[in-house]
C-alpha positions as CSV (number, residue, x, y, z in Angstrom):
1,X,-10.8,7.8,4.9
2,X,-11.9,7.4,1.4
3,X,-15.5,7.1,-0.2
4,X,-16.6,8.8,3.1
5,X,-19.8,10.3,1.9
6,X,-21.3,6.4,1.3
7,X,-22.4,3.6,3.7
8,X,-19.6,1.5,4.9
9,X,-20.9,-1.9,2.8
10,X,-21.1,0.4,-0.5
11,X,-17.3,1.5,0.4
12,X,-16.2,-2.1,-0.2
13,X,-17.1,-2.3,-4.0
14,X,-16.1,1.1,-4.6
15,X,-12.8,0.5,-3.9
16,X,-12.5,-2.5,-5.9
17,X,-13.8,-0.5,-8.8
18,X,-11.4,2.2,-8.0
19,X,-9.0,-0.7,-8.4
20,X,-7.8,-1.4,-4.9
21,X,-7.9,-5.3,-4.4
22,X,-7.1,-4.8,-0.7
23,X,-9.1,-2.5,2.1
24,X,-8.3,-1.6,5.7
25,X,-11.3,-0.5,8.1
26,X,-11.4,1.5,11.2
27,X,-13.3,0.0,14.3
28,X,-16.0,-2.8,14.0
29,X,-18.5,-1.5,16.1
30,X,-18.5,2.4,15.6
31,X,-20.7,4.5,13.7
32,X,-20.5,8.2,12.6
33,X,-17.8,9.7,15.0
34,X,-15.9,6.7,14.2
35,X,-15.4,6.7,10.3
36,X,-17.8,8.7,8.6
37,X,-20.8,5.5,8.7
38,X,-24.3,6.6,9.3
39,X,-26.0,5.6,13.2
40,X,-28.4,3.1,10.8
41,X,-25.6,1.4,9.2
42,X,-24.3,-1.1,11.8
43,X,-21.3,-3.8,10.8
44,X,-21.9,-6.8,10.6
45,X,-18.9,-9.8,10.3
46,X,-21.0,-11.9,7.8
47,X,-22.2,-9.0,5.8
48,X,-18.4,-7.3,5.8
49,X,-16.8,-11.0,4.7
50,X,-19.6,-11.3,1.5
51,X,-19.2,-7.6,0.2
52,X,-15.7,-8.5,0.4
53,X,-15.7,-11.8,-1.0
54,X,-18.3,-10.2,-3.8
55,X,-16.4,-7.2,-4.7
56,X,-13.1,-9.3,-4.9
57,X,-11.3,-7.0,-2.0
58,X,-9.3,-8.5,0.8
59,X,-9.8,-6.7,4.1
60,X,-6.5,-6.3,6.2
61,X,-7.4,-5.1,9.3
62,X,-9.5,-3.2,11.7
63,X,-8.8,-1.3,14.8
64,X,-9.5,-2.6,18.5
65,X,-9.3,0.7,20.4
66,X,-8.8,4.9,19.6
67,X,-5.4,5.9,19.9
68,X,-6.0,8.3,23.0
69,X,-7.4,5.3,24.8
70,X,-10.9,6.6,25.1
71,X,-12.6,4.0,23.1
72,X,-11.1,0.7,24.9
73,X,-9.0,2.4,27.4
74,X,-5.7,1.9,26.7
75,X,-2.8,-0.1,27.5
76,X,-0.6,2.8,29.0
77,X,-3.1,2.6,32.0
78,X,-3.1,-0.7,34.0
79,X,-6.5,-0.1,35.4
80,X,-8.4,-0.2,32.5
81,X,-6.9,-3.7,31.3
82,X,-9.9,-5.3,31.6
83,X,-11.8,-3.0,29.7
84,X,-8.9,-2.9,26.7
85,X,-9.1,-6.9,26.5
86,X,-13.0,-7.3,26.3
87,X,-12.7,-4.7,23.6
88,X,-9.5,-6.6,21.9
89,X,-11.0,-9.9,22.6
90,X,-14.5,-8.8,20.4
91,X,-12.7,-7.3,17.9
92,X,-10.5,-10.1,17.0
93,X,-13.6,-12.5,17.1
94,X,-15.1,-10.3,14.4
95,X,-11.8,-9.9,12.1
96,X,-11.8,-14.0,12.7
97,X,-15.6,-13.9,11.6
98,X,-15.4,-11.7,8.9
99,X,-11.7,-13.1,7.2
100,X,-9.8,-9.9,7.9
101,X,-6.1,-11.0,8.9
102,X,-5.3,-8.5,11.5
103,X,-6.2,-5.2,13.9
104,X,-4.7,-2.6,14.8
105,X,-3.3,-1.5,18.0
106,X,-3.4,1.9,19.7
107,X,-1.2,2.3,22.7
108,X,-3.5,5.0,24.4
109,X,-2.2,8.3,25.8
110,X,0.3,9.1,28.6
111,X,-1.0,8.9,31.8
112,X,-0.4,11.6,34.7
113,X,1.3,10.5,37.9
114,X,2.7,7.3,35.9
115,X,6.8,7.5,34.6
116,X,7.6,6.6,31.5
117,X,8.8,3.2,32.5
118,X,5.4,2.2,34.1
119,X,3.7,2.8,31.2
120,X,5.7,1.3,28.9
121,X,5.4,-1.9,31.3
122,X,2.1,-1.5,31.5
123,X,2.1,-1.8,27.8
124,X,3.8,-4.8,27.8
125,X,2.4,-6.5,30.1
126,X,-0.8,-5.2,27.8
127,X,0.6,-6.7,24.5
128,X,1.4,-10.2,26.2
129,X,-1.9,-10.4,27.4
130,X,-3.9,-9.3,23.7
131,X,-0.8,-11.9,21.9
132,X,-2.5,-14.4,23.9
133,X,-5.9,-13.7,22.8
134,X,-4.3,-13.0,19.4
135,X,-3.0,-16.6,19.0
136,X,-6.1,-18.2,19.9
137,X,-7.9,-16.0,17.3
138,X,-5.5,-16.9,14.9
139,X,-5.6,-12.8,13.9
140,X,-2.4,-11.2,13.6
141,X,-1.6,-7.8,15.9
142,X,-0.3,-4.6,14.5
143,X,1.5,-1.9,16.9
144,X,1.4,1.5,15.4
145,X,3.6,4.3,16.8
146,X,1.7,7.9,16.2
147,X,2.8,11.4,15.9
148,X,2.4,13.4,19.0
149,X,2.9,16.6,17.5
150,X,0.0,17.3,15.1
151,X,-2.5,14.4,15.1
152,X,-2.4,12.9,18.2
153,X,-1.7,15.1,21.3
154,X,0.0,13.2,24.0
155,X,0.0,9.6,22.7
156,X,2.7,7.5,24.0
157,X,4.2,5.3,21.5
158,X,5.9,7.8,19.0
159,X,8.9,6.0,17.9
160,X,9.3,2.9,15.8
161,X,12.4,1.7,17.2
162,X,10.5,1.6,20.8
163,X,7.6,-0.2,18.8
164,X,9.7,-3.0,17.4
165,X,11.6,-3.2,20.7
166,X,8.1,-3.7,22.2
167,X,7.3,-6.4,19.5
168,X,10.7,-7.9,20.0
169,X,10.2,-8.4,23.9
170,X,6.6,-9.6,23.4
171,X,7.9,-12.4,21.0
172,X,4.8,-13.3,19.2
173,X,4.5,-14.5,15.7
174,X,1.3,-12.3,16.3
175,X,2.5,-9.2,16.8
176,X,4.2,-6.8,14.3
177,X,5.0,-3.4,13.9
178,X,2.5,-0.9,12.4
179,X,5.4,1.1,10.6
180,X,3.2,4.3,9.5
181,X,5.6,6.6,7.3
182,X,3.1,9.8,7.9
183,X,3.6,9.8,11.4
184,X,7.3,8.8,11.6
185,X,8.5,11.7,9.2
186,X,6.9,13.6,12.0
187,X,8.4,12.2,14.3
188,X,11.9,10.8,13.6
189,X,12.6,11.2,9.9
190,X,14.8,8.5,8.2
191,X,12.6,6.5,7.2
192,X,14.6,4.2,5.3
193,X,17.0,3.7,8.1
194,X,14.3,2.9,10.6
195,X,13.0,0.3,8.2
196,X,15.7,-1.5,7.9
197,X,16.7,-1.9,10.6
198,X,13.1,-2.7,12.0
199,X,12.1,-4.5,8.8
200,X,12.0,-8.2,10.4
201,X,9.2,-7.2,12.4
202,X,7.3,-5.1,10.4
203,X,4.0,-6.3,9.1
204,X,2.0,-3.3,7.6
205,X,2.9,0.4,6.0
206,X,0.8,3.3,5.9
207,X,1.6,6.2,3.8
208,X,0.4,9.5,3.5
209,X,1.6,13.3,2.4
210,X,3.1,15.7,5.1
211,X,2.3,18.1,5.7
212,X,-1.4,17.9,5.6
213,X,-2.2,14.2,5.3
214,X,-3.2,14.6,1.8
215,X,-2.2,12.3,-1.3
216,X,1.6,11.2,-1.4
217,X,2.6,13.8,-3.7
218,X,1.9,16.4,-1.8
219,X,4.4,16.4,0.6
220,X,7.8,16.6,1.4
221,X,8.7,13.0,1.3
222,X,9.8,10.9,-1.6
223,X,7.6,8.0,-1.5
224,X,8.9,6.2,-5.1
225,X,12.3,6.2,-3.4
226,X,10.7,4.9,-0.1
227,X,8.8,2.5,-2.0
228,X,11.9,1.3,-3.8
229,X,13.9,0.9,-0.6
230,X,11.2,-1.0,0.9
231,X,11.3,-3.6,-2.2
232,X,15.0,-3.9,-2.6
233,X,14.8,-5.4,1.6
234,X,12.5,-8.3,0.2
235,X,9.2,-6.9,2.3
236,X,5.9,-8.6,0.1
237,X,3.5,-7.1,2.5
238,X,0.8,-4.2,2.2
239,X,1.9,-0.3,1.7
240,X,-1.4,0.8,2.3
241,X,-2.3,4.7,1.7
242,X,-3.9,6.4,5.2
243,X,-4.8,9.6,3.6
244,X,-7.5,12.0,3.3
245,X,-7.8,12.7,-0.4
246,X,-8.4,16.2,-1.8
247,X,-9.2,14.8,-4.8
248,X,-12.4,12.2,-5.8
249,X,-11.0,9.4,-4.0
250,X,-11.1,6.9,-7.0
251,X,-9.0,9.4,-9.1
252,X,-6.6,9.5,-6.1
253,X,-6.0,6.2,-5.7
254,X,-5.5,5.7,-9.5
255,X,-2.7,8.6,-9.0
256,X,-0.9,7.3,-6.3
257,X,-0.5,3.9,-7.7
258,X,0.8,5.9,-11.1
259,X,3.1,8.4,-8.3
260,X,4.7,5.2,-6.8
261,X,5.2,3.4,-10.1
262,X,6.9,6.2,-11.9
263,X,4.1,6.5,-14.7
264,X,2.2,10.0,-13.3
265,X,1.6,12.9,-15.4
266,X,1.0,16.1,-14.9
C-alpha cells in the first residue's frame, strides 16, 4: 500500500530509506490488480530475498489467497480445497525461498446453501490441512479476521475471538492470529480487551485510521494508548501499519512512528 507508483523490487529500498527495517507484501505471484506492480515486473524468491538482504529490510509475510476466496478459493468452501492448498503450498515454498517468516491467511467469503457451522468446519478442517504444509515449510501461518461492513462484503471470519478459537483448536505452533486493529474497531471495538485476552496467540498487528484507512491519526482510535497496552502484555512482535497514506508515504511513515512514540508535532 505504500510506494505504489514504483516497481515492487524498488519498494524494498524505499522503505528502508523511509526507515522501516521490516516490510510485509501482498501475494507472490500477482501483478497489477494485485498490488499496484506493473504485468512486466514478475517476483521472483531470489530476487525478493537479495533486495531485502541489500536494503537491510526483513520481510514478514505475504498472502496465499484474496480474502473473498476468488484468488485460491477459499477455505469456507470445501470443494475448492484442493485448489486453496496448491495455492498455500506455492506460496509458502516461496516465503521459505525468499526468508519471509510467514503468510497470511484469508478465510474466503460465506458460502450460500452452507450454515454457519459448515463453514466454519470447513475452515478448520482447511487450517489443519495448510498447518501441515505450514510445519514442513517451516513458515509460520497468520489468520486474519476482516471487516464485513466496509472493506470486505460478506467475508466470514469477522471476529477475533472466533479467530483465536480457530487457532486454539488447530493447535499449531504455526498458526497465529492476524489481530488487525482497522478491521476489528469495525467490527467489535475494544480492542484492548480482545487483545488480552487473545494475546497468547497473536502473532502479527496491523493498524490503520478509521474511518477511511488513512494514517493512524486520522481516526477515531487511540493508537499510543493501544500501542502502550500492547507493550505493558510483554508482546515483542510486529505492529505493522496497513494503510493507504494520503500523504508521501516516506513522510507518513516517519509520522506514525513520531504519532505512536509521543514525539509528533503539529
Amino acid at each position: 500500500m505504500f510506494f505504489a507508483d514504483r516497481l515492487f523490487l524498488d519498494r524494498i529500498p524505499a522503505a528502508a530509506q523511509a526507515g522501516a527495517s521490516r516490510a510485509e507484501m501482498w501475494f507472490t505471484d500477482q501483478t497489477a490488480w494485485a498490488d499496484g506492480m506493473r504485468a512486466s515486473d514478475p517476483k521472483h524468491p531470489d530476487k525478493v530475498r537479495a533486495a531485502a538482504a541489500a536494503a537491510g529490510v526483513v520481510i514478514t509475510n505475504a498472502v496465499i489467497g484474496s480474502p473473498d476466496g476468488s484468488l485460491g478459493g477459499g477455505l469456507t468452501d470445501a470443494r475448492n480445497r484442493g485448489q486453496w492448498l496448491a495455492r498455500a503450498e506455492a506460496t509458502l515454498k516461496f516465503c521459505r525461498a525468499a526468508d519471509i517468516g510467514a503468510a497470511i491467511v484469508c478465510t474466503g467469503n460465506v458460502v450460500a446453501g452452507l450454515t454457519r457451522q459448515q463453514m466454519r468446519q470447513n475452515v478448520l478442517d482447511g487450517l489443519k490441512a495448510t498447518a501441515e504444509l505450514a510445519e514442513k515449510t517451516g513458515v509460520k501461518l497468520l489468520l486474519e479476521p476482516l471487516n464485513d461492513q466496509i472493506d470486505h462484503p460478506d467475508y466470514f471470519l469477522t471476529s477475533s475471538d472466533e479467530g483465536a478459537a480457530l487457532c486454539r483448536q488447530v493447535g499449531s505452533a504455526h498458526l497465529k492470529l492476524l489481530f488487525d486493529c482497522y478491521h476489528m474497531q469495525i467490527t467489535e471495538g475494544d480492542l484492548c480487551g480482545h487483545i488480552r485476552r487473545n494475546l497468547e496467540v497473536i502473532g502479527h498487528f496491523h493498524a490503520a485510521g478509521h474511518p477511511g484507512r488513512h494514517e493512524l491519526w486520522l481516526g477515531e482510535t487511540n493508537y499510543p494508548f493501544v500501542v502502550r497496552e500492547i507493550e505493558k502484555s510483554g508482546y515483542e512482535g510486529v505492529f505493522a501499519f496497513e494503510y493507504l497514506p494520503t500523504l508521501p508515504p516516506a513522510e507518513s511513515l516517519r509520522r506514525a512512528l513520531q504519532h505512536l512514540e509521543g514525539t509528533e508535532h503539529a
